[in-house]
TINUSE-693549 format. One line per 5 residues: number of its first residue (from 1); for each residue x, y, z of C-alpha. Coordinates in Angstrom, 1 decimal, decimal comma. Example, Ala and Ser with C-alpha at 12.3 -4.5 7.8 and 13.67 -1.06 7.14 Angstrom:
BEGIN
1) 12,3:-4,5:7,8; 13,7:-1,1:7,1
//
This chain:
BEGIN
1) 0,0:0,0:0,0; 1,6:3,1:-1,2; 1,7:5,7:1,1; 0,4:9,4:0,5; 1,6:11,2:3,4
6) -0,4:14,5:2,4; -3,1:12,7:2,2; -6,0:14,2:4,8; -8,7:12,7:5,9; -11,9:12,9:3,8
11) -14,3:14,5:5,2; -16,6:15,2:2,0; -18,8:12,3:2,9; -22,0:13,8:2,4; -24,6:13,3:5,8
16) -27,4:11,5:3,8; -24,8:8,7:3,3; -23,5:8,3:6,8; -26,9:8,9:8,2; -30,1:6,9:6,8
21) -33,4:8,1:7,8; -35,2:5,3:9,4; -37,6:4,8:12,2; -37,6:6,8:15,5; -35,4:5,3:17,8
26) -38,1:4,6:20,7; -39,9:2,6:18,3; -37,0:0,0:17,5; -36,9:-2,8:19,2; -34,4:-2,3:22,4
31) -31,9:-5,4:21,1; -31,7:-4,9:17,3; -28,5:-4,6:16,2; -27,4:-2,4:13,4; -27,9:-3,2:9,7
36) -24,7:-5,2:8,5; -23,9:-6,6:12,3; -24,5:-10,2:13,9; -24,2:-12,2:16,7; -21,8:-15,4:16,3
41) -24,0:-18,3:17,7; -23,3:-22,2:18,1; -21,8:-23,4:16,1; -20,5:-20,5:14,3; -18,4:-19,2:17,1
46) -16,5:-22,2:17,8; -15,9:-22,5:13,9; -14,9:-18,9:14,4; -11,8:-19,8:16,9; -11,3:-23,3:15,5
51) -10,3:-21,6:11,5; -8,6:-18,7:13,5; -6,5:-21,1:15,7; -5,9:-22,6:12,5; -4,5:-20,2:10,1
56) -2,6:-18,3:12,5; -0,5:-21,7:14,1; 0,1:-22,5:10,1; 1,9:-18,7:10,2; 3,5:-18,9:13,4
61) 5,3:-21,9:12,4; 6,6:-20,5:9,3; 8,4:-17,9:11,6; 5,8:-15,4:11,6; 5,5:-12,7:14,6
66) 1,4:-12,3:15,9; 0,7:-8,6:17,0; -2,4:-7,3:18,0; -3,4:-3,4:16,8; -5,9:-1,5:18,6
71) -9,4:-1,4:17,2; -9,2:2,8:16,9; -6,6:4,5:15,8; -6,3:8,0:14,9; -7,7:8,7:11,8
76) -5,2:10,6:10,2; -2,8:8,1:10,7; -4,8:5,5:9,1; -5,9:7,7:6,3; -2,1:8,7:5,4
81) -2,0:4,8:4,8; -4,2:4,4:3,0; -3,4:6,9:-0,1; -6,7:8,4:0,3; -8,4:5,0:-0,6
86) -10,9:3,5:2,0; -11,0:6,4:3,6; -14,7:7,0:2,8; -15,6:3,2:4,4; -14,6:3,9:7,9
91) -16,3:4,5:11,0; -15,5:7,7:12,5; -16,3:10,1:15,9; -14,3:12,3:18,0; -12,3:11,8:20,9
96) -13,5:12,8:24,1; -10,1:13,0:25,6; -7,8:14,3:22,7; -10,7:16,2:21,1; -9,2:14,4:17,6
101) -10,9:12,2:15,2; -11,0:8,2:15,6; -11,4:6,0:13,4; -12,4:2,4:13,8; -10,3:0,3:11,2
106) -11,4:-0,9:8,4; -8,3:-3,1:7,2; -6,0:-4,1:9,5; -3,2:-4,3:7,2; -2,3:-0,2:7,2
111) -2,3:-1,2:11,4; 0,4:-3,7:10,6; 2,7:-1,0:8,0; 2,4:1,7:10,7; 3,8:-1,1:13,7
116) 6,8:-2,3:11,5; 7,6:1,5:10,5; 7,1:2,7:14,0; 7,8:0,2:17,1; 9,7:-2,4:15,2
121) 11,6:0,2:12,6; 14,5:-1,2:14,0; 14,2:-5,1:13,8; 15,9:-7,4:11,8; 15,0:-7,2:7,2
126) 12,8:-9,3:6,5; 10,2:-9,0:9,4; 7,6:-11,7:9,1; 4,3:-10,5:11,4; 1,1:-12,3:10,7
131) -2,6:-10,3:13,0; -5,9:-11,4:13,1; -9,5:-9,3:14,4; -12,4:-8,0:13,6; -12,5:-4,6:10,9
136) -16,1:-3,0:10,6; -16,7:-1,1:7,4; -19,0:2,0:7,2; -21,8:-0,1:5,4; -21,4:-3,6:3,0
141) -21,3:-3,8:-0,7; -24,4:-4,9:-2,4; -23,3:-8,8:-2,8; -21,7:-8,5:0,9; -23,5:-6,7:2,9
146) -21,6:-7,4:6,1; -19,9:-4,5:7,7; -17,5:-6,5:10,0; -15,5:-9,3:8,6; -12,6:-11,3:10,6
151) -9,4:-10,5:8,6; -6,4:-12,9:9,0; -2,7:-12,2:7,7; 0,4:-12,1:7,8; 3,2:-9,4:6,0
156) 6,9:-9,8:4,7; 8,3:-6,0:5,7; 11,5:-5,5:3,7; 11,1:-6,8:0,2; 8,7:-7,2:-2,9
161) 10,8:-10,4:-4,5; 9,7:-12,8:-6,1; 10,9:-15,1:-3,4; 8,7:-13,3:-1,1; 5,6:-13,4:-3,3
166) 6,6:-17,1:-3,8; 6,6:-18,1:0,4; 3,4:-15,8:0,6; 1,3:-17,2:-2,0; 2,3:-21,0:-0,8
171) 1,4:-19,7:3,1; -2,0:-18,4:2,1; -2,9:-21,7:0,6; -1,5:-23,8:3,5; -3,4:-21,9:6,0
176) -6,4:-22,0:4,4; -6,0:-26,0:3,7; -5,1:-26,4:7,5; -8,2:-24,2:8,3; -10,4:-26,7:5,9
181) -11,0:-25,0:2,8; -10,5:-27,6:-0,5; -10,1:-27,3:-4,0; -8,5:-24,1:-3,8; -7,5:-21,5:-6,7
186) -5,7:-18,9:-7,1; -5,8:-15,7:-9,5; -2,9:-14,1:-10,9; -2,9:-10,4:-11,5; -0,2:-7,4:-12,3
191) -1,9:-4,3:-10,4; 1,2:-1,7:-12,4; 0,8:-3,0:-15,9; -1,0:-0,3:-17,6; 1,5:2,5:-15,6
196) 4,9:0,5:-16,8; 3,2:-0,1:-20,3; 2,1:2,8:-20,8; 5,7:4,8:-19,9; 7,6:2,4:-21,8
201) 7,4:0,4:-24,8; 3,3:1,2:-25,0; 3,0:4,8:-24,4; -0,3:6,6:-23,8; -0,6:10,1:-22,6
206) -1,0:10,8:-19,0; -4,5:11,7:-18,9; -5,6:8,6:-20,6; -3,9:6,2:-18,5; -6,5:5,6:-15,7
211) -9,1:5,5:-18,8; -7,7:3,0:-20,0; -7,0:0,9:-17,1; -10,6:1,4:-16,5; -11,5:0,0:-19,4
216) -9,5:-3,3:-19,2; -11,1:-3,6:-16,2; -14,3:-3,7:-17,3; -13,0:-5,8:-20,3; -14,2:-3,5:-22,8
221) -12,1:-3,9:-26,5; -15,1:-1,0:-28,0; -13,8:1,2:-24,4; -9,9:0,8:-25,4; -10,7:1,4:-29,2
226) -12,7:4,3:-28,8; -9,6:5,6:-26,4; -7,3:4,5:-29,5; -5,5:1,9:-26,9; -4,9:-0,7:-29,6
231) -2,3:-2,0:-28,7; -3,8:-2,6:-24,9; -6,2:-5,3:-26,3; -3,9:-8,5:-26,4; -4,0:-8,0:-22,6
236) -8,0:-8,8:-22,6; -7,5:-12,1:-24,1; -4,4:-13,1:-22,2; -6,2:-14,9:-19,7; -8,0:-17,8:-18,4
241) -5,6:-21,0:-17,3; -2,4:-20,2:-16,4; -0,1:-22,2:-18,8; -2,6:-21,0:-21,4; -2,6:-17,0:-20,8
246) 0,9:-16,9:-19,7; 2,2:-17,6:-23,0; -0,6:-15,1:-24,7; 1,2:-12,3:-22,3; 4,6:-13,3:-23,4
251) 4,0:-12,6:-27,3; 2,1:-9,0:-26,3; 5,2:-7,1:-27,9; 6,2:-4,9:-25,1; 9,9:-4,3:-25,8
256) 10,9:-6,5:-22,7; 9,2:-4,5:-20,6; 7,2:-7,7:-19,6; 10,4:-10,0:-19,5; 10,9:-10,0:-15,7
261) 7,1:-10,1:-14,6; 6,6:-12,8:-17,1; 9,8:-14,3:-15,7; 8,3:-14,0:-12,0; 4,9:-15,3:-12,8
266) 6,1:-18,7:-13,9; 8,5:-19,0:-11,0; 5,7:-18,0:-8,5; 3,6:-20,7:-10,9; 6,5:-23,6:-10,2
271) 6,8:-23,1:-6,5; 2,7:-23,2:-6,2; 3,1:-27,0:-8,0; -0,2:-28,5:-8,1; -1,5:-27,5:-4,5
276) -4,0:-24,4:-6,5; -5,4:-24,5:-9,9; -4,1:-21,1:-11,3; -5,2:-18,6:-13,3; -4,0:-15,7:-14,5
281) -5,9:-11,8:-15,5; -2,7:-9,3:-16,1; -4,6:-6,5:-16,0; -7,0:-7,1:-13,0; -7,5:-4,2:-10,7
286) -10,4:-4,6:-8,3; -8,8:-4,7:-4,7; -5,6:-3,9:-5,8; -5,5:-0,7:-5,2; -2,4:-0,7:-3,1
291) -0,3:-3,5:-4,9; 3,0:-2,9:-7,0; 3,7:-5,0:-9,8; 2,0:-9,0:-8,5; -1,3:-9,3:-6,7
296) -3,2:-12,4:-6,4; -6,7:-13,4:-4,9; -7,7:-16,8:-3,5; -10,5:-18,9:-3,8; -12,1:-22,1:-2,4
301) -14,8:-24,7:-4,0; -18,3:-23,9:-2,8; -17,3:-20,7:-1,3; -18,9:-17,6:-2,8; -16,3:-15,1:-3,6
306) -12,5:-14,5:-2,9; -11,4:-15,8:0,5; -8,3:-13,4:0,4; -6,3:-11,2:-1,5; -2,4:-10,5:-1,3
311) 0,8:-9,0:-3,3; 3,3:-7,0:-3,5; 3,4:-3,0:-1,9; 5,0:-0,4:-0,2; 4,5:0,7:3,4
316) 4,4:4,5:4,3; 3,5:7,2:6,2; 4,1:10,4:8,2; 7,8:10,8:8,5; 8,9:10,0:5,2
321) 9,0:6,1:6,1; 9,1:4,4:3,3; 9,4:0,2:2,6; 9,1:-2,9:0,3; 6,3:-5,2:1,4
326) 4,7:-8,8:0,4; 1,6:-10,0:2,0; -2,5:-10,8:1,9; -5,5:-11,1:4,1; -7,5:-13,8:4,6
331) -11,6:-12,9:4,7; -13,1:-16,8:5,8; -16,1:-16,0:6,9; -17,5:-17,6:4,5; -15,5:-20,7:5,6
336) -16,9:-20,1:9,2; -20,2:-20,5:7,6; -19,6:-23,6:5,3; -17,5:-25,1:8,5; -20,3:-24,7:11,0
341) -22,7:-26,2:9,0; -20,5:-29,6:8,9; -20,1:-29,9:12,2; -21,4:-32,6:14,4; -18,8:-32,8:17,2
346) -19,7:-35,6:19,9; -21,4:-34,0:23,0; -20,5:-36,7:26,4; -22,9:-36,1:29,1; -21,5:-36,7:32,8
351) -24,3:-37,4:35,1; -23,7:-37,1:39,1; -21,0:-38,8:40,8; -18,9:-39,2:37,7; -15,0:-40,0:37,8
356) -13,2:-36,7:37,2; -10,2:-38,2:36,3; -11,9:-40,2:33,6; -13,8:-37,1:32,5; -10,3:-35,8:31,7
361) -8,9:-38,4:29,7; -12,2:-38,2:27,3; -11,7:-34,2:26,9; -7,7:-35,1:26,5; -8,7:-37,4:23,6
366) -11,2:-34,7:22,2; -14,5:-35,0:23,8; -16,6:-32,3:24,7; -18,5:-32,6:28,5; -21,5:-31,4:29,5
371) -21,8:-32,1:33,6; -25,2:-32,5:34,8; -26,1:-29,9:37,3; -29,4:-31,2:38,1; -32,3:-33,3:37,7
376) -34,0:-31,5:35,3; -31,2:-31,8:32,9; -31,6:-33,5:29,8; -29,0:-34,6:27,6; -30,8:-34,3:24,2
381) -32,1:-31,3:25,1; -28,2:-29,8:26,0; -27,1:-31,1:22,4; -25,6:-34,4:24,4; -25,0:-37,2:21,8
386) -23,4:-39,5:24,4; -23,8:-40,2:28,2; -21,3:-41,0:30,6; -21,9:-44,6:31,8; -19,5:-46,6:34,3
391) -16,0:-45,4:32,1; -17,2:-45,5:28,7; -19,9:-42,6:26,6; -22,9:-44,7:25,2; -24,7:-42,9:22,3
396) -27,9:-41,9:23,2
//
């Protein structure tokens, strides 16, 4: 995420979009909860932590560092890491104390860039860190109409290599396999194409660029005609299948300026082996706003939509920090869902006068207990699928 460091805060939201007009508020009922917000309830919750746990042991063991942001931060300082992007979808009010505005975040990530610029500036190149929390959004989108998602990742703070997209790409799809996701996919993108393209070997005039970028991203040849972007419309058809597009993106004549990606791709490709079915879309741009030249998004079978996104950037900030980066964020609450639906973990009721000691060795060995408390319990009713009789359960 490139940073803008004179970037200040957007206030230009206009009140009809932060405040809808709804009923009075003595006529709602007392526990609603606001629109986009929900309760986790059994067993959504325990999928919840069990796909947390999950993910973030998978990064721990390959050497990343957990840290835990606060859920408010300043808003300028999230805003000057964001390059003015996102700015719009977060939750703001002032400070009683410092009289400033808060903000409540609404991608951890910028959290992450401002704790390895600022409090760990001066540890050891590269600094693997890997987070999880809740971020809350201002409102959903129309297909997602959530405003708090769990976010999960993990960063490489010091370089934009290919060996570090390589080691994050491979981690992103190991966590999510150790978390339960199957079939996975992955999506291939350059987020800088049209920018080196276009100052190099494909030139287009400053004031088109974004035009055009737009219209690849809404895969429109007529669009790129119309802008006289000829030579941008071999990128629309270089992709699909990854063996299949990659080669398509190799003969786009681009005076080498597509050597190295090209190069990087298919090296990212062979360390990925057959773990993802890949795919490749050069000239993708929809959530990579702050990636450099690789982004990818990941995907699951009967998920609906990406699970995560990741790449290459650049932290910054106040202070003139500036720093490579490689990393993504994980979104599975769709996972949670899918995950809590499946499971049927065996209950053990433990009437009176049980054996403690045996009542540990079944929870050692993955049991769950429920302990009577008194005579009006009833085991079926509790969610019980075994009872506790002599030393062994017995299905009820």
């Amino acid at each position: 995420m490139t940073a803008a460091t004179d970037t200040q805060p957007d206030n230009s939201l206009p009140d009809a979009e932060l405040v809808r007009e709804g009923p009075p508020a003595d006529l709602l009922p007392a526990d609603l909860l606001p629109e986009g917000l929900a309760d986790r309830l059994p067993p959504q919750a325990a999928s919840a932590v069990q796909i947390t746990r999950a993910i973030t042991d998978t990064m721990v063991a390959h050497g990343y560092a957990m840290v835990q942001p606060p859920l408010v931060e300043f808003e300028r300082s999230l805003a000057s890491r964001m390059a003015g992007t996102g700015t719009r979808r977060m939750v703001r009010y002032t400070d009683p104390v410092s009289l400033r505005t808060l903000a409540l975040r609404s991608d951890m990530t910028v959290q992450v860039g401002r704790i390895a610029s600022t409090g760990l500036r001066g540890a050891a190149r590269p600094l693997r860190l890997c987070y999880a929390g809740q971020v809350l959004a201002i409102r959903g989108d129309g297909l997602e109409p959530e405003r708090e998602r769990l976010q999960i990742g993990a960063e490489i703070v010091g370089t934009d290599t290919v060996a570090a997209a390589c080691e994050c790409v491979s981690l992103a799809i190991g966590a999510l396999r150790a978390a339960g996701a199957e079939d996975i996919s992955v999506d291939f993108t350059l987020p800088d194409l049209v920018e080196t393209l276009s100052a190099g070997s494909l030139p287009l005039p400053p004031e088109r660029v974004a035009a055009v970028r737009r219209e690849l991203d809404a895969k429109d040849a007529g669009g790129l005609k119309t802008l006289d972007a000829h030579d941008y419309l071999p990128l629309l058809y270089a992709t699909g299948a990854f063996d299949t597009a990659i080669e398509k993106l190799a003969a786009i004549d681009a005076g080498g300026a597509l050597a190295t990606r090209i190069a990087g791709l298919r090296r990212i490709a062979d360390h990925v082996g057959g773990r993802a079915a890949l795919t490749l879309d050069p000239s993708e741009r929809h959530g990579f706003e702050y990636q450099s030249w690789f982004g990818f998004t990941i995907y699951a079978d009967g998920l609906r939509g990406a699970l995560g996104r990741g790449g290459t950037y650049r932290i910054g900030g106040e202070g003139g920090h500036d720093e490579a980066a490689t990393g993504f964020s994980l979104y599975p609450d769709p996972l949670i869902q899918l995950c809590a639906r499946a499971r049927n973990a065996d209950r053990l009721f433990l009437p009176e006068g049980y054996d403690p000691d045996i009542a540990d060795r079944l929870r050692a060995i993955g049991w769950q207990t429920v302990a009577q408390l008194s005579d009006a319990d009833d085991p079926a009713a509790l969610g019980c699928t075994h009872v506790l009789r002599g030393r062994e359960p017995v299905r009820l």
